[in-house]
C-alpha positions in Angstrom: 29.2 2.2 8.4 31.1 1.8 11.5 32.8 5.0 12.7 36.5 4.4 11.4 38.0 5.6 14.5 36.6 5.1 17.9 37.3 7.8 20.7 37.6 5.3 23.5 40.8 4.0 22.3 42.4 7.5 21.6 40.9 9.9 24.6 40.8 7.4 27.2 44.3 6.0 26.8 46.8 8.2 26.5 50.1 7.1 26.1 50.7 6.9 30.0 48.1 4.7 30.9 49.9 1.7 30.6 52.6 2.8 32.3 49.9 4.2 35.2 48.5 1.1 35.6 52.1 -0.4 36.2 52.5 1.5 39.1 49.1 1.0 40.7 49.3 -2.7 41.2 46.1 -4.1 40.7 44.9 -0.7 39.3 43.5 0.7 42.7 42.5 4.6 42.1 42.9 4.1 38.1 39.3 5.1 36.5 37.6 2.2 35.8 37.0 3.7 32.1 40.7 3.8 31.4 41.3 0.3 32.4 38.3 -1.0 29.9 39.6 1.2 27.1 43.3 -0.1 27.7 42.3 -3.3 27.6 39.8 -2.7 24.6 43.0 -1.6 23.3 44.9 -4.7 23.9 42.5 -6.8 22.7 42.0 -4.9 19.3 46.0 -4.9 18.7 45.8 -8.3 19.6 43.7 -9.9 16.9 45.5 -7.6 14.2 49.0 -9.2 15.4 47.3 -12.8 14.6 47.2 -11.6 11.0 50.7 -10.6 11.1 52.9 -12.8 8.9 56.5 -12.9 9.1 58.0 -13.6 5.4 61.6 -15.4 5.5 63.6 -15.3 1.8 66.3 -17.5 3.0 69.7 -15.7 2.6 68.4 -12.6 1.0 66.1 -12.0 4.4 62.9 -11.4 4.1 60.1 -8.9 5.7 56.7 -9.3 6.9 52.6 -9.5 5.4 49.3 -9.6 6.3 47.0 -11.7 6.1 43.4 -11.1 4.0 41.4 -14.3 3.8 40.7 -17.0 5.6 42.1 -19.5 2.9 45.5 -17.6 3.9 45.9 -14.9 1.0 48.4 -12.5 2.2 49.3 -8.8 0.9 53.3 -7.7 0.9 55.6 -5.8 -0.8 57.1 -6.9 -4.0 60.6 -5.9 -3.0 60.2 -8.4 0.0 59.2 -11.0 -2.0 61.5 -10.6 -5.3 64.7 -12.6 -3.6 62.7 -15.2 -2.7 61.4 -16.4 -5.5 58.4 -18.8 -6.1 58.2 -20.2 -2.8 59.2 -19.0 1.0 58.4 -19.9 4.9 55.8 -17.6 6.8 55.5 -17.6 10.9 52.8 -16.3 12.6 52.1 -15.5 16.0 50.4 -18.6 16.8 54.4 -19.8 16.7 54.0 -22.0 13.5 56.1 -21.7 9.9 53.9 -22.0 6.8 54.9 -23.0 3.6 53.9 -19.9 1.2 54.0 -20.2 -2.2 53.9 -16.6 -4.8 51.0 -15.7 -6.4 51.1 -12.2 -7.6 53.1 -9.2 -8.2 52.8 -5.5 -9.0 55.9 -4.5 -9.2 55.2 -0.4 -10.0 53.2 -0.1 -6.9 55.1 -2.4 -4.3 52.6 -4.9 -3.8 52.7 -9.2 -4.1 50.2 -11.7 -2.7 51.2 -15.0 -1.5 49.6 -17.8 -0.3 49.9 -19.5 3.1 48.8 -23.4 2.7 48.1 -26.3 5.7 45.3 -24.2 6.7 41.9 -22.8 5.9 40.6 -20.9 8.6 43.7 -18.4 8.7 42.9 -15.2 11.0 42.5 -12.2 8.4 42.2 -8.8 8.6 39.2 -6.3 7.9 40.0 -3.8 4.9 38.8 0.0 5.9 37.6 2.8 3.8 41.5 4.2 3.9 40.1 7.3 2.1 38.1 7.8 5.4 41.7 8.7 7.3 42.8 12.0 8.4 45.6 13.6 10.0 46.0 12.6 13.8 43.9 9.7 13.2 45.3 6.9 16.0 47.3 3.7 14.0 49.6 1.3 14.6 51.8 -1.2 12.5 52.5 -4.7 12.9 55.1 -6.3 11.4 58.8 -8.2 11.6 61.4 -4.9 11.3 65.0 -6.3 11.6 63.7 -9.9 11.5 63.6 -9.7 15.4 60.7 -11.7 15.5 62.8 -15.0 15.9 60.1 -16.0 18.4 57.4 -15.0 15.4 55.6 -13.0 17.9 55.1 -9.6 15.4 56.3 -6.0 16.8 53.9 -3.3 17.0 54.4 0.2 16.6 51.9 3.0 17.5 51.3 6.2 16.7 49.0 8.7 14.8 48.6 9.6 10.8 50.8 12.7 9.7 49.6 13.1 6.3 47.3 11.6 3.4 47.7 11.2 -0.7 51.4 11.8 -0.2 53.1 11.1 -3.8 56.8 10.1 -4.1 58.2 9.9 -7.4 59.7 6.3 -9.4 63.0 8.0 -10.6 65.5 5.2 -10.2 63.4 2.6 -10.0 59.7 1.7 -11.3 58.5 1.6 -8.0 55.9 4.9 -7.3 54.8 4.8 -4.0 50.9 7.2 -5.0 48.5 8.0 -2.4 49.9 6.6 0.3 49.7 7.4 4.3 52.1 8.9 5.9 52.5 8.3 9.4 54.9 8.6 12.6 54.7 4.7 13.6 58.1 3.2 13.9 58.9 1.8 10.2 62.1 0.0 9.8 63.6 -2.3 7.5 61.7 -5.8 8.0 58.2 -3.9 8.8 57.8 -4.0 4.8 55.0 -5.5 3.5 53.3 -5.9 7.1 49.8 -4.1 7.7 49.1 -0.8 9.0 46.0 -0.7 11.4 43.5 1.6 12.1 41.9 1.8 16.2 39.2 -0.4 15.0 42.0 -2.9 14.7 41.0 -2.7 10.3 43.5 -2.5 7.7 44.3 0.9 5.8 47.1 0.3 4.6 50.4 -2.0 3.7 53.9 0.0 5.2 56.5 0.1 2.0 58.8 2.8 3.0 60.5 4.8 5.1 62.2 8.0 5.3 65.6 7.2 7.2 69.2 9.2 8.6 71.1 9.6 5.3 74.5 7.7 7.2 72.2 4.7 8.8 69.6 2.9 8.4 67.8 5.0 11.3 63.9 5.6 11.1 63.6 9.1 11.5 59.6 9.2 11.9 58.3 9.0 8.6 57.0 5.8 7.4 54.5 5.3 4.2 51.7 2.8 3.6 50.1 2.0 0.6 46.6 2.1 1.0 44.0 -0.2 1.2 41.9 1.0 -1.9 45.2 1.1 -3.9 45.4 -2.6 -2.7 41.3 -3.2 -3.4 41.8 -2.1 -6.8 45.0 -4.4 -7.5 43.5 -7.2 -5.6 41.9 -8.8 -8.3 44.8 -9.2 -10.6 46.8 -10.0 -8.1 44.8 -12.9 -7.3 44.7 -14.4 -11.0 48.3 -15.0 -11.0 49.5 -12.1 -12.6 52.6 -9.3 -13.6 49.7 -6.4 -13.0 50.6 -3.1 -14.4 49.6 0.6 -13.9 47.1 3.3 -16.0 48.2 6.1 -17.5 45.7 8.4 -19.0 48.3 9.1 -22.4 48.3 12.6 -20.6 50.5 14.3 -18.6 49.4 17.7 -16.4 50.8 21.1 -15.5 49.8 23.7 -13.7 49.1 27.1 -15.2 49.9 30.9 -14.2 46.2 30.1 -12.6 46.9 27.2 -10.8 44.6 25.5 -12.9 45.3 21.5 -13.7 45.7 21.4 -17.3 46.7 18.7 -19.7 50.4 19.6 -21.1 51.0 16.3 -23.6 48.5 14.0 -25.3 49.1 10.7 -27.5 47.2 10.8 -29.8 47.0 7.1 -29.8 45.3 7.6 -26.6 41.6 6.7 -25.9 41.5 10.0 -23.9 42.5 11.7 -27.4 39.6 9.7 -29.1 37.3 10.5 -26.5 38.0 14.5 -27.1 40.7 15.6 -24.4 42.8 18.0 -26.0 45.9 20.1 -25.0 45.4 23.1 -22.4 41.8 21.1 -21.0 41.5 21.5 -17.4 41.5 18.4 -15.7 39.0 18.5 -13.1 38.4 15.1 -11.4 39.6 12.0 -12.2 37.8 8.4 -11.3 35.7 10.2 -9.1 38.1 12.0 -7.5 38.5 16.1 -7.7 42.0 16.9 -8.9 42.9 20.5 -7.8 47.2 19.8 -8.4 49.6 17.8 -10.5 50.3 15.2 -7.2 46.6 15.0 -7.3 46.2 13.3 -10.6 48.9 11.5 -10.1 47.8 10.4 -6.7 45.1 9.2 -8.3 45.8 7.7 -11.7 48.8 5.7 -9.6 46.0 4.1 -7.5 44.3 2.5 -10.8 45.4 -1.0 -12.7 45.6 -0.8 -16.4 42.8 -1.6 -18.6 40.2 -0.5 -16.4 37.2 2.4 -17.4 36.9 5.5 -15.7 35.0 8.4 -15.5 37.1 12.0 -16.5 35.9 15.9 -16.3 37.2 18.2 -17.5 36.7 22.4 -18.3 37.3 24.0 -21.7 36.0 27.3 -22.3 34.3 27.4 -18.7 32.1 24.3 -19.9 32.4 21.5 -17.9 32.6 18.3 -20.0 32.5 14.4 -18.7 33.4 11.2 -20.1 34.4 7.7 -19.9 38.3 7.0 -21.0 40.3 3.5 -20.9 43.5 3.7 -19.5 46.2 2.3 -20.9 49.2 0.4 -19.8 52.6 2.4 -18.1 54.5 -0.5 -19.4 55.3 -3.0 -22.1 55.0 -6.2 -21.4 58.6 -6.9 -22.1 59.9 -4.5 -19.8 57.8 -5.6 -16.3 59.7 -9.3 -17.4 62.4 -7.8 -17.3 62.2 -6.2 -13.5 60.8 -9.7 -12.5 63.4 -10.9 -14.0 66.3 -9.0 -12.2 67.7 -7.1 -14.9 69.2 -4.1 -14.1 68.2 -1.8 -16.7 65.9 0.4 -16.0 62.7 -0.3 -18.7 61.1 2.4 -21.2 57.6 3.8 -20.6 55.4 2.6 -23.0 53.1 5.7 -22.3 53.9 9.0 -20.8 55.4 9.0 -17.3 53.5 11.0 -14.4 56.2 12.6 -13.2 60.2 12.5 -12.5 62.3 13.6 -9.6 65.4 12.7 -8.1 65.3 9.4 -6.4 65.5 9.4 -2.2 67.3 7.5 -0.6 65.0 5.3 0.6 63.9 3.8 -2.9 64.5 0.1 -3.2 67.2 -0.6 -5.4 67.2 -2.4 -8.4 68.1 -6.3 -8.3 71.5 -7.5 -9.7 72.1 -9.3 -12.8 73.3 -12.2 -11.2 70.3 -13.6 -9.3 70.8 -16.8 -7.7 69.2 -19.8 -9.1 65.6 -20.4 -7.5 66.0 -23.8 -5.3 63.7 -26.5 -5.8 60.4 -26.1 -4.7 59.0 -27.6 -1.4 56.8 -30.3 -1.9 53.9 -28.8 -0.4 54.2 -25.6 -3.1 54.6 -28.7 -5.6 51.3 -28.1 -8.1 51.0 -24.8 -6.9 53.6 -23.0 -8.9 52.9 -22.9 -13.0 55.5 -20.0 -14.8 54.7 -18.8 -18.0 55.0 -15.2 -19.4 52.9 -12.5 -18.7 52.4 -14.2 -15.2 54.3 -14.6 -11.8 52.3 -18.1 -11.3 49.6 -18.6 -13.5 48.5 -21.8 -11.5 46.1 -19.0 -9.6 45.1 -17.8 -12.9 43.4 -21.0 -13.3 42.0 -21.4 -10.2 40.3 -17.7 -10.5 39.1 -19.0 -13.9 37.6 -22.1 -12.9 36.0 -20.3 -9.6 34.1 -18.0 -12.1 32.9 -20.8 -14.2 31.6 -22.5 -11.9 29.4 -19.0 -11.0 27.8 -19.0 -14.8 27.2 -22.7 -14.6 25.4 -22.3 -11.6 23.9 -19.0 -12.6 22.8 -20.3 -16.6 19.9 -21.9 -15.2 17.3 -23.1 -18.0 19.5 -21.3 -20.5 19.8 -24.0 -23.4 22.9 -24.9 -25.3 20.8 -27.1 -28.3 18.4 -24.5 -28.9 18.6 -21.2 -30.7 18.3 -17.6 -27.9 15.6 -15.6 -29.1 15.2 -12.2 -27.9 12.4 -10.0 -28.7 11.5 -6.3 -27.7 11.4 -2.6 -29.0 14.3 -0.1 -29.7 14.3 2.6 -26.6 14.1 5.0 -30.2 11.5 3.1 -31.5 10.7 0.2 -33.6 11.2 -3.5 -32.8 14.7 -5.7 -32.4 14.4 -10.0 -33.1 17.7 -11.4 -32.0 18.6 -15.3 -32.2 21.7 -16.7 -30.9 22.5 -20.2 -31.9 26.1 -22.4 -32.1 25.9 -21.4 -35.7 25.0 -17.7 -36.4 24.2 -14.9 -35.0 21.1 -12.5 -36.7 19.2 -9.8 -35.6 16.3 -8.0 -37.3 16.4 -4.0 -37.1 14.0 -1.6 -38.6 16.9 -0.5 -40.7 18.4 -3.9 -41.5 19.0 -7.3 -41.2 22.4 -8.2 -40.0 23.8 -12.1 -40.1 27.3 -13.5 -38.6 28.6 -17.2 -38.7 29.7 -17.9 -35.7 32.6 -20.4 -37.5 33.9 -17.3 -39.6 36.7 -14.9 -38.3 34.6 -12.4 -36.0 36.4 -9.4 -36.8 35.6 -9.4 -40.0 32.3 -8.8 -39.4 31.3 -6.3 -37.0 27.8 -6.4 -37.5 25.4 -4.6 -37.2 27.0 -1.9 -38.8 27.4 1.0 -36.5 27.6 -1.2 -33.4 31.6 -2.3 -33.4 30.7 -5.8 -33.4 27.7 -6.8 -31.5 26.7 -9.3 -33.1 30.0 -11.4 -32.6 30.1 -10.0 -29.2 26.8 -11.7 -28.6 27.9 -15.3 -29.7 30.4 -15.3 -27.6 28.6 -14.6 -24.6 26.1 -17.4 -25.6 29.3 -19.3 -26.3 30.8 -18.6 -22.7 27.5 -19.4 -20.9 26.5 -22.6 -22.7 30.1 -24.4 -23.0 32.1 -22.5 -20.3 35.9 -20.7 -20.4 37.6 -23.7 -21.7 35.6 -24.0 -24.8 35.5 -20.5 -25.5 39.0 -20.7 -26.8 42.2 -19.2 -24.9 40.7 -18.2 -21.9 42.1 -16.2 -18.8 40.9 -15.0 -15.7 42.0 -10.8 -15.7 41.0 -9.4 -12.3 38.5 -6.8 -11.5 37.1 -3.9 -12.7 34.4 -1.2 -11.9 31.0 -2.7 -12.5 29.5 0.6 -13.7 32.9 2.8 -14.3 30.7 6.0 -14.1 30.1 5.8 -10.4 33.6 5.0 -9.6 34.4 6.6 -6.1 30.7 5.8 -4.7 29.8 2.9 -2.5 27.1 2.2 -5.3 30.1 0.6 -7.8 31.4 -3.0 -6.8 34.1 -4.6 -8.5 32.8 -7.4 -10.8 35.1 -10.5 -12.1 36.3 -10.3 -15.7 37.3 -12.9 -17.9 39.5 -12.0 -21.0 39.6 -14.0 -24.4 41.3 -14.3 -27.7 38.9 -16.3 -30.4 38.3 -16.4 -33.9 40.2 -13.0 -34.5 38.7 -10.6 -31.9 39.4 -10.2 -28.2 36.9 -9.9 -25.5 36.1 -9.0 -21.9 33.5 -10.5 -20.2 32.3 -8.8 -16.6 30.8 -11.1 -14.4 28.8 -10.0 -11.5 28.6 -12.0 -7.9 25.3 -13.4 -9.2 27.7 -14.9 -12.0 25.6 -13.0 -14.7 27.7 -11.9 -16.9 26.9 -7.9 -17.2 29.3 -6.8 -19.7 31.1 -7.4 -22.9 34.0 -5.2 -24.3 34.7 -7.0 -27.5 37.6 -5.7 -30.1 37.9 -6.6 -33.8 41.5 -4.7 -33.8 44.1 -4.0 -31.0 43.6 -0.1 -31.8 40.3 0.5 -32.7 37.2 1.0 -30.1 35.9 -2.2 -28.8 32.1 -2.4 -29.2 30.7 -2.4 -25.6 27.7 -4.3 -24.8 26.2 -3.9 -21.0 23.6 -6.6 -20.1 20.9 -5.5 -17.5 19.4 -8.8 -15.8 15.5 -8.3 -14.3 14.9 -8.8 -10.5 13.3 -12.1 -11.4 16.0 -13.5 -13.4 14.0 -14.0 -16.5 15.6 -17.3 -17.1 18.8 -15.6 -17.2 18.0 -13.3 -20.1 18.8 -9.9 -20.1 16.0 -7.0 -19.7 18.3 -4.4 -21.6 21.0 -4.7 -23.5 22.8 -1.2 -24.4 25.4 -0.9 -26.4 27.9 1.7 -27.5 30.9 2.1 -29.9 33.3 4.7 -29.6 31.7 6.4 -27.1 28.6 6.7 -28.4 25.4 5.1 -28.1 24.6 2.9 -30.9 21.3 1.3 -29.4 19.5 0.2 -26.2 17.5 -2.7 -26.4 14.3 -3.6 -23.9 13.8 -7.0 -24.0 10.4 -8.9 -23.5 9.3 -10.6 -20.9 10.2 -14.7 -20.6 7.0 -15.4 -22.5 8.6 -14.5 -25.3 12.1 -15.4 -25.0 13.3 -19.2 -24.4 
């Protein structure tokens, strides 16, 4: 990996140089080092201002984004967004205005993604490692602060990190800003939303906030960033159109006479409960992450979308334990409406907060009750924009679900619709598996059992073989998904991304895979596809609160015609079976 912070651009230009070169006309007697790294400099600050987007909301002002793709995604802040509603005008630097249309929203952590159209070959920024930054590292902002940019031509602010994983707390609003940068760059009112750069000229982070003079509106020197692997994580959902929401563990933390993490209040609802966390555990690391105070946790679990698998340790007795827990939702549905909405009343936590303080001053407040009525649309965002609940546009939902259909189309290969699957092998515990797959049952042949599901019946009556949670129906509707596609799978949605292999979360070895989310014939499923369009994973639940049955597919390096070399699968955390499959010969 590329060193995330070149000394060139730090010890070779201090903050005079520009001003030396000024005075020394053509830069006679300047070191010739100097003048490279000043212009190395330049240069780097100048392709990150091309990503720059300034964000107009009509009347109620507006703020400023970057751009991530080259199709013309761009991050921003969800307060910057909220007044404007569905549809708003960009400017870049190259002194054009872009239509922009919403795509969307995370309104706990602060973050949107819009859409920039009448181009495809938008300039984009880099994402960085942002949990590579330290203290003193060199950055600089570029943005729209005070919507001086009239001329579209972004401002940039410079300075150096002054802190890392700072937590500040939602009181007052549902906005918690979690592991975010701190830094000394000028942030003002209007830089929201824009991107905060590292001296490689790659993004670590998207400015939110801003500590300011109590009696104006004054930046005294501390600005915060959300970071870029906050933003990774969220990207996903954002992308598929959706009102994402936050984790919560069911937990909340405290710290002992010993200093020691330890978990204070449990629900017992709570998949961390079922998993075995209990009151007075000592939390030790979190989604890869150590956890050594409260604001770590927090720092942490605030940096993770709902819904998605992580790994947990934790000490009891001295022993270290370590598990895999589904976190659940901060909010009800209802209530994240409701902010997106514009109500003013502050919404109930569905789960346990993570924490509670008095609110500072430079929280964005809550919208009034009396929005005003969203114009009609431009006719470029015409087609673009689809409302419907649970979504800020779900046109993008569709989009994201199509794109991954088309993956497992191309990806199904010789994988027949008309003909039965037939998978053969042995039991890692010994003995031999037959499963067959066809549009009208699901069997498979155990040594301790035969097990049999119509595939016409209501699944969740059935959660066969017994033991397993429901593989069996799990398993006809992956043949289902891959033979027919999304659409014929019943109600279909696209639901972001999530950890490919949960328990390496934190390590470079654990991309995010896309997952597809479905309600049919009285069970609900997850299906993880991977960028091969394989799907690798099936999360399959019979009821809303029992364990789902999870099924993890292991694809050979050859293919195999598309067929899995192991299927494992596990049910309330634990192991109910891992099957080796045979080679193609004996497969279809």
């Amino acid at each position: 990996m590329a060193p995330s912070r070149p000394l060139s651009l730090l010890s070779l230009v201090p903050l005079a140089a520009a001003a030396l070169v000024a005075t020394a006309g053509r830069g006679e007697g300047v070191d010739r080092a100097v003048l490279d790294a000043q212009r190395e400099r330049v240069e780097t600050i100048r392709r990150a201002a091309a990503t720059a987007v300034a964000i107009f909301a009509g009347d109620s002002g507006g703020g400023s984004g970057v751009l991530i793709s080259r199709d013309g995604y761009a991050a921003t802040n969800f307060h910057v967004v909220q007044p404007a509603g569905p549809a708003m005008r960009c400017g870049l630097s190259d002194g054009r205005l872009y239509d922009a249309v919403l795509v969307g929203i995370d309104p706990t952590g602060d973050l949107a993604l819009v859409k920039l159209l009448g181009r495809d070959d938008f300039p984009c920024a880099t994402f960085a490692d942002s949990d590579d930054v330290v203290p003193g590292d060199f950055c600089f902002a570029a943005g729209n602060p005070f919507l001086l940019a009239t001329d579209l031509q972004p401002s940039i602010s410079a300075g150096i990190v002054s802190g890392t994983h700072r937590y500040q707390f939602p009181a007052g609003t549902i906005l918690e800003y979690t592991d975010c940068l701190q830094v000394d760059a000028a942030i003002n009112p209007g830089n929201s939303g824009g991107g905060l750069f590292d001296a490689a000229g790659r993004l670590i982070g998207v400015n939110g906030r801003a500590s300011f003079e109590k009696r104006g509106r004054v930046n005294v020197g501390a600005g915060y960033a959300i970071s870029a692997n906050q933003v990774r994580n969220f990207l996903g959902c954002l992308r598929g159109g959706r009102i994402c929401d936050h984790a919560t563990l069911g937990a909340t933390v405290s710290s002992d006479a010993a200093g020691r993490v330890v978990v204070s209040e449990i629900l017992e609802s709570s998949d961390a409960w079922r998993r075995g966390l209990r009151y007075d555990d000592e939390i030790v690391a979190l989604a890869g992450r150590p956890v050594r105070t409260v604001n770590a946790f927090k720092n942490v679990l605030g940096t993770l979308p709902a819904g998605w698998q992580v790994p947990l340790a934790y000490r009891r007795d001295g022993r270290r334990h370590e598990l895999l827990v589904r976190l659940a939702a901060v909010h009800a549905p209802a209530d994240l409406a409701a902010i997106v909405a514009g109500e003013q009343r502050q919404p109930e936590r569905r789960q346990q907060p993570r924490g509670a303080a008095p609110a500072p001053d430079e929280l964005p407040r809550q919208p009034a009750t009396d929005q005003p009525e969203v114009p009609p649309l431009p006719e470029a965002v015409t087609g673009l924009y689809e409302p419907r609940s649970g979504f800020a546009n779900h046109h993008f939902n569709t989009v994201e679900r199509d794109r991954v259909a088309k993956a497992i189309a191309a990806a199904r290969a010789d994988r027949a619709a008309d003909t039965p699957w037939v998978l053969t092998g042995r039991l890692e515990g010994g003995g031999e598996f037959r499963i067959e797959l066809s549009d009208t049952q699901g069997l498979v042949d155990l040594p301790t059992g035969t097990s049999v599901v119509e595939a016409a019946a209501d699944l969740d009556r059935n959660p066969l073989p017994p033991g397993s949670g429901g593989m069996l129906p799990a398993l006809l509707l992956w043949r289902r998904l891959v033979t027919r596609g999304p659409a014929d799978l019943g109600r279909t949605t696209y639901w972001g991304t999530a950890p490919r292999d949960p328990a390496a979360l934190g390590t470079a070895a654990c991309p995010l895979v896309d997952v597809l989310e479905a309600a049919v014939a009285g069970v609900e499923a997850r299906f993880s596809i991977d960028e091969n369009g394989d799907v690798c994973g099936i999360d399959l639940w019979t009821a809303p609160d029992a364990d789902p049955c999870e099924v993890r597919l292991a694809p050979t390096a050859g293919g195999q015609g598309g067929m899995p070399a192991r299927i494992e699968v596990r049910h309330g955390g634990r192991p109910f079976g891992l099957f080796l499959v045979d080679p193609p010969g004996a497969a279809p």
